[in-house]
VEXGU-214762 format. One record per residue (C-alpha): residue in one letter; x, y, z. Coordinates in steps of 0.001 Angstrom, whole numbers, plus 500000, padded with zeros to 6 digits. Layout:
residues N
AXYZ;...
//
This chain:
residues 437
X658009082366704946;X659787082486707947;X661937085055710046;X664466084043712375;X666703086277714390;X669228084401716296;X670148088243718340;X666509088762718926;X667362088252722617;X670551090347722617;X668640093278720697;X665962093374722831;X668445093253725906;X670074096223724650;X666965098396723541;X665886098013727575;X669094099020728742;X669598102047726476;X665909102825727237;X666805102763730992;X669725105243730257;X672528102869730478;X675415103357728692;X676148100224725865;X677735099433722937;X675124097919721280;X676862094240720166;X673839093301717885;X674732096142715470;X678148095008714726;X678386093025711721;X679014089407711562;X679635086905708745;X676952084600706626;X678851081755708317;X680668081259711530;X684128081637711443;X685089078925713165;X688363076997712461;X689513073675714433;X692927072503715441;X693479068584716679;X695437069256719816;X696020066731722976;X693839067453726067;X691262065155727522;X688788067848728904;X686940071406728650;X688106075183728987;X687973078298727304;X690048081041726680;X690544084254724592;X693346085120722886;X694504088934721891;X696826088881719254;X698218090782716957;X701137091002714590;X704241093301715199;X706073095438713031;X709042092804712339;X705719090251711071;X705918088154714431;X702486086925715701;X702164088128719257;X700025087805722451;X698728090923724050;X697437088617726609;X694800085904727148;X691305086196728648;X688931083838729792;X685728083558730425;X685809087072731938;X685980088075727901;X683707089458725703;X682945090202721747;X682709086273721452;X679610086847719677;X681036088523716897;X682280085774715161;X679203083778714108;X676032084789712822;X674527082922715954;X676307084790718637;X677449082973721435;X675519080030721019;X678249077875720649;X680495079704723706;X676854078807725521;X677108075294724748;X680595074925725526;X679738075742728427;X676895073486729601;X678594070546728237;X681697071070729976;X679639071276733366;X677205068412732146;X678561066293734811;X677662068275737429;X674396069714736173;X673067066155735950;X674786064713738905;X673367067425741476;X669950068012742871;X670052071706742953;X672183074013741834;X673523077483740424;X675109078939737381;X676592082378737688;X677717084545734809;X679293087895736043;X680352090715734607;X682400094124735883;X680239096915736543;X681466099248734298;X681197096956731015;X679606098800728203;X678971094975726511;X676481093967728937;X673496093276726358;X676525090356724987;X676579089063728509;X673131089009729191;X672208087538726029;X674622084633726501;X673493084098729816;X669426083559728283;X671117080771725847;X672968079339728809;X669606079536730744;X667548077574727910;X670407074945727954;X670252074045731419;X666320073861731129;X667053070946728445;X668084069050731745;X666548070834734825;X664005073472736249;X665818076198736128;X665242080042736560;X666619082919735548;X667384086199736990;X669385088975738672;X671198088639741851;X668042090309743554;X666180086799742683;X665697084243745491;X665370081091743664;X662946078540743824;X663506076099741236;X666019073326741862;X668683075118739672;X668896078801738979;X671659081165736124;X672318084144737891;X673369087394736199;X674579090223737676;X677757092043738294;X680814090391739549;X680281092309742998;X676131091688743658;X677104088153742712;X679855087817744742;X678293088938747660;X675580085831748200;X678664083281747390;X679980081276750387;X683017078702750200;X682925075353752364;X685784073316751501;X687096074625748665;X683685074276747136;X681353077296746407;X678001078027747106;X675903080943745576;X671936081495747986;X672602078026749450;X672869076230746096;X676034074517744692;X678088076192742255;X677829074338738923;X679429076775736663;X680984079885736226;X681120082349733574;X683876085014734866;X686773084089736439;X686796087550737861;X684611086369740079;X687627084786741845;X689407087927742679;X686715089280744114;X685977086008746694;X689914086977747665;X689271090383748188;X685958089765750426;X688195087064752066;X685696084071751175;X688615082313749595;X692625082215750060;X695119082510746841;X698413081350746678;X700428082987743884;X698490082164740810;X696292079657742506;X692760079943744164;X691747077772746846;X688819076388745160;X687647073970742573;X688839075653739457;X686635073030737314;X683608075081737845;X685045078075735659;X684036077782732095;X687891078529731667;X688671075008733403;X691986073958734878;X693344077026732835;X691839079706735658;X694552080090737327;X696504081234734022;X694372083612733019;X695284086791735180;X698954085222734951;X699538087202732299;X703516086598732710;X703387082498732603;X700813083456729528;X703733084773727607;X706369081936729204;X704202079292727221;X703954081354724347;X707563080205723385;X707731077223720901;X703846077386720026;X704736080303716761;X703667083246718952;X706750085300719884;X706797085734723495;X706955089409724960;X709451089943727557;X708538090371731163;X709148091410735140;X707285090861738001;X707308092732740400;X705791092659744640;X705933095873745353;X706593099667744421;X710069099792744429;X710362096668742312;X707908097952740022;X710516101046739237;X713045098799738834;X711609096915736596;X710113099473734719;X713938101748733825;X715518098056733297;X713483098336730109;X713174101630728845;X717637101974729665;X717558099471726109;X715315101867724503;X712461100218724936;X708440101320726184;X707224099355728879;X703727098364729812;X702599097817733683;X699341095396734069;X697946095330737556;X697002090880738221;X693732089964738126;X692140093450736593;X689624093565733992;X688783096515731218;X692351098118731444;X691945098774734703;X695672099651736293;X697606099752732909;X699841102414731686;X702796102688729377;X706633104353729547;X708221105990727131;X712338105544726923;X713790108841728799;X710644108317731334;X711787109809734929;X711931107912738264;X709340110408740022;X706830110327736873;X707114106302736857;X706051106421740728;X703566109083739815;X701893107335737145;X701929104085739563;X700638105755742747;X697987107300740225;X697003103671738607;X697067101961741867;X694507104290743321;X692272103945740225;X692907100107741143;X691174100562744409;X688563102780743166;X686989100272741117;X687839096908743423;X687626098873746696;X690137098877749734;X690936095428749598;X692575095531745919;X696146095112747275;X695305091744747940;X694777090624744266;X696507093086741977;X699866092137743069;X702484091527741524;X701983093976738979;X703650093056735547;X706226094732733563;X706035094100729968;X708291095290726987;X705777097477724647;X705136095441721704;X703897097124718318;X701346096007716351;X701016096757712513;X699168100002711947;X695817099576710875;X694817102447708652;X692193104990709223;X691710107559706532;X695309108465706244;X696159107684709577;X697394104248711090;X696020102455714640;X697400099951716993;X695061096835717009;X694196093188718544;X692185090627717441;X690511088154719755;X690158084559719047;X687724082797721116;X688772079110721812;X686555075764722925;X688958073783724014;X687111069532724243;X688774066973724359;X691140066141721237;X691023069584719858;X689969073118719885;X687412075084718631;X688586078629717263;X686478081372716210;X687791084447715014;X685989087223716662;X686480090689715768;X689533093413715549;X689943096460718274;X691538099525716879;X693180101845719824;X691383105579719890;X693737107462718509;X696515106623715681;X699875106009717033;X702783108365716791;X706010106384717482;X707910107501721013;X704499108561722278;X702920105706724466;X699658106793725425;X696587104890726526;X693956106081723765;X697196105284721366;X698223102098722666;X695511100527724874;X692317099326722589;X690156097879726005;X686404099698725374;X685606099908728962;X685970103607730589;X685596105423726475;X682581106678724564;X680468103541723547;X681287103402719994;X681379100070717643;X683141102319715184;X686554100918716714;X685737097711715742;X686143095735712697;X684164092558711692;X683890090041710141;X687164089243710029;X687040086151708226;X684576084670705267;X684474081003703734;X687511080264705526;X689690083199704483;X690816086353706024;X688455089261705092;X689512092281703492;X689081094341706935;X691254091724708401;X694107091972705442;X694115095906705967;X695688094663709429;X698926092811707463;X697222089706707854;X697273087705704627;X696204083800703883;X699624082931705057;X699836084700708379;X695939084110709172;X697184080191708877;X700460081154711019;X698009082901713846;X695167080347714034;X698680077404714522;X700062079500717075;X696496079983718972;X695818076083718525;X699555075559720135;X699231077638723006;X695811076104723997;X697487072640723680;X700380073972725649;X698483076081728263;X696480072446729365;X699568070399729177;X701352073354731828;X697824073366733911;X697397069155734310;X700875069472735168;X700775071731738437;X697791070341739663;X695704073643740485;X693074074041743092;X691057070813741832;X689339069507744946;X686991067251743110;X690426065040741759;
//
């Protein structure tokens, strides 16, 4: 008899860090189904990315995007009884070219400082790590390690990482070795902010094709274009203003709530909620610029004194409602995320797990424990989870609690496939930051 436990790594991981007094949610506890939930969509692109969606389904039934992650995103590993094996191999394949066509070289997987996940990350980063050896010498270890082998996965936070990358051309280079991959497109804000790298608008001056998230990068802290491409693909898209600068931001902001309507801000190029705050209709001028001056400071306490130059423009959003997801008697906002492998001729989906907010909402009350359901900055807890959310190919009964029957899980997983398919057709289009084309 044999015993095989494919989170071995990711337990262990997370039995150090608690021993060392970190702070976790332990990922390895949460359940998972008997077999991945993985679902696949024929869609037309001719290369690799990733992305994760958050969506949810309103009130009025519509499928919705809260907003779309990328390889900055965790609770992939929720989704198959593997964990992120298959995110891991996604991965290495899509940078296969250059892993085999270099002498030396470095993949970094990042992650934000404050992430109570970090036994996910770190376990992904060990199967990326035993990939790469399949190919070349390769070490693994902590920002603190000075590599010897001829390629070396590197993980650390996005800062401790960021601080031994260089840029010459448009290319980067992490201790001297070529940048092969990356596994947080984070990491790109933070290169603007240390001025390694320039950004125009959504772009980054640099080869976006090293970013697990591909050509699709740049989209994912446009979190306005996110929702422009939603249209047509069977999500319904969720109004939005940008806006430069303080004043704008106001404006934007009463525009919205003078139809009645809450509206959400979302600092660019943030991670873990970092910047966001909601309006209630009847919200005053002076407690709009309050509540900005306030999030904007916690902006630059986290990213430091050089956040102005990548959390602009700050997005207005209309406040979308989700279903309510009942606890005991009382009902939650919620998102799902749907991790998706995007190769060439289709897309890989896998349905990850569901994110209750805190507290249970209580309509004209727009709070962030009622209406924001990031886990960074609360009490570790998995309790605000729910998973597995789907089972031999069919929405689970923790998943139908949500409103999400046969018929809408079908609807959602369309509407994902679409917006992949529609996100790569918009990226080949403009041409990002590709210097190896």
């Amino acid at each position: 008899m044999t015993f095989h436990d494919p989170l071995a790594s990711m337990r262990l991981t997370e039995l150090a860090l608690q021993s060392g007094g970190r702070q976790i949610i332990p990922m390895s506890t949460v359940s998972r189904p008997a077999i991945s939930a993985c679902f696949s969509r024929k869609i037309d692109t001719d290369g690799y990315a990733f992305c994760g969606i958050d969506a949810m389904v309103d009130i009025d039934g519509r499928p919705r995007i809260i907003e779309v992650n990328g390889s900055n995103a965790g609770l992939t590993s929720l989704g198959d009884p593997q964990g992120d094996r298959r995110r891991a191999e996604h991965q290495v394949q899509a940078a296969l070219g250059r892993i085999q066509g270099a002498d030396r070289g470095a993949v970094l997987i990042c992650f934000a400082a404050d992430t109570l996940i970090v036994g996910e990350i770190m376990a992904r980063a060990m199967l990326v790590h035993e990939l790469v050896l399949q190919h070349r010498q390769c070490q693994l270890g902590s920002a603190d390690l000075d590599p010897t082998d001829p390629f070396v996965v590197a993980v650390d936070t996005v800062e401790r990482i960021a601080s031994h990358v260089t840029s010459v051309a448009g290319r980067l280079h992490y201790r001297d070795y070529p940048v092969v991959s990356v596994g947080n497109v984070n990491l790109a804000a933070e290169l603007v902010r240390r001025g390694i790298i320039e950004r125009d608008g959504a772009d980054y001056a640099v080869d976006c094709n090293i970013f697990h998230d591909g050509r699709l990068a740049p989209l994912i802290h446009d979190k306005g274009m996110q929702q422009i491409l939603a249209q047509g693909t069977g999500f319904s898209p969720v109004r939005h203003l940008i806006s430069m600068n303080s004043d704008e931001l106001v404006a934007a902001v009463q525009s919205i709530l003078r139809e009645e309507r809450a509206a959400v801000i979302k600092p660019n190029a943030t991670s873990g909620g970092a910047g966001i705050d909601f309006f209630g209709p009847g919200t005053h001028e002076a407690d709009i610029r309050a509540t900005l001056d306030l999030q904007i400071e916690k902006v630059k306490a986290k990213y430091g004194p050089e956040a102005g130059k990548s959390m602009w423009p700050i997005r207005v959003f209309e406040f979308a409602q989700s279903t309510g997801y009942p606890v005991g008697t009382d009902h939650h906002l919620w998102d799902m995320r749907v991790s998706c492998l995007i190769r060439p001729g289709e897309v890989e989906m896998t349905i990850c797990g569901l994110r209750i907010c805190p507290e249970p909402f209580v309509p004209g009350q727009y709070t962030r424990a009622t209406a924001c359901s990031n886990t960074t900055g609360r009490m570790p807890s998995t309790s605000r989870f729910r998973a597995p959310l789907a089972e031999a190919d069919a929405p689970t009964a923790l998943m139908r609690a949500a409103g999400v029957d046969d018929q809408m899980f079908e609807r959602v997983l369309d509407a994902c496939a679409a917006w992949c398919e529609a996100a790569w057709r918009h990226a080949s289009r403009n041409c990002f930051s590709e210097v190896s084309r």
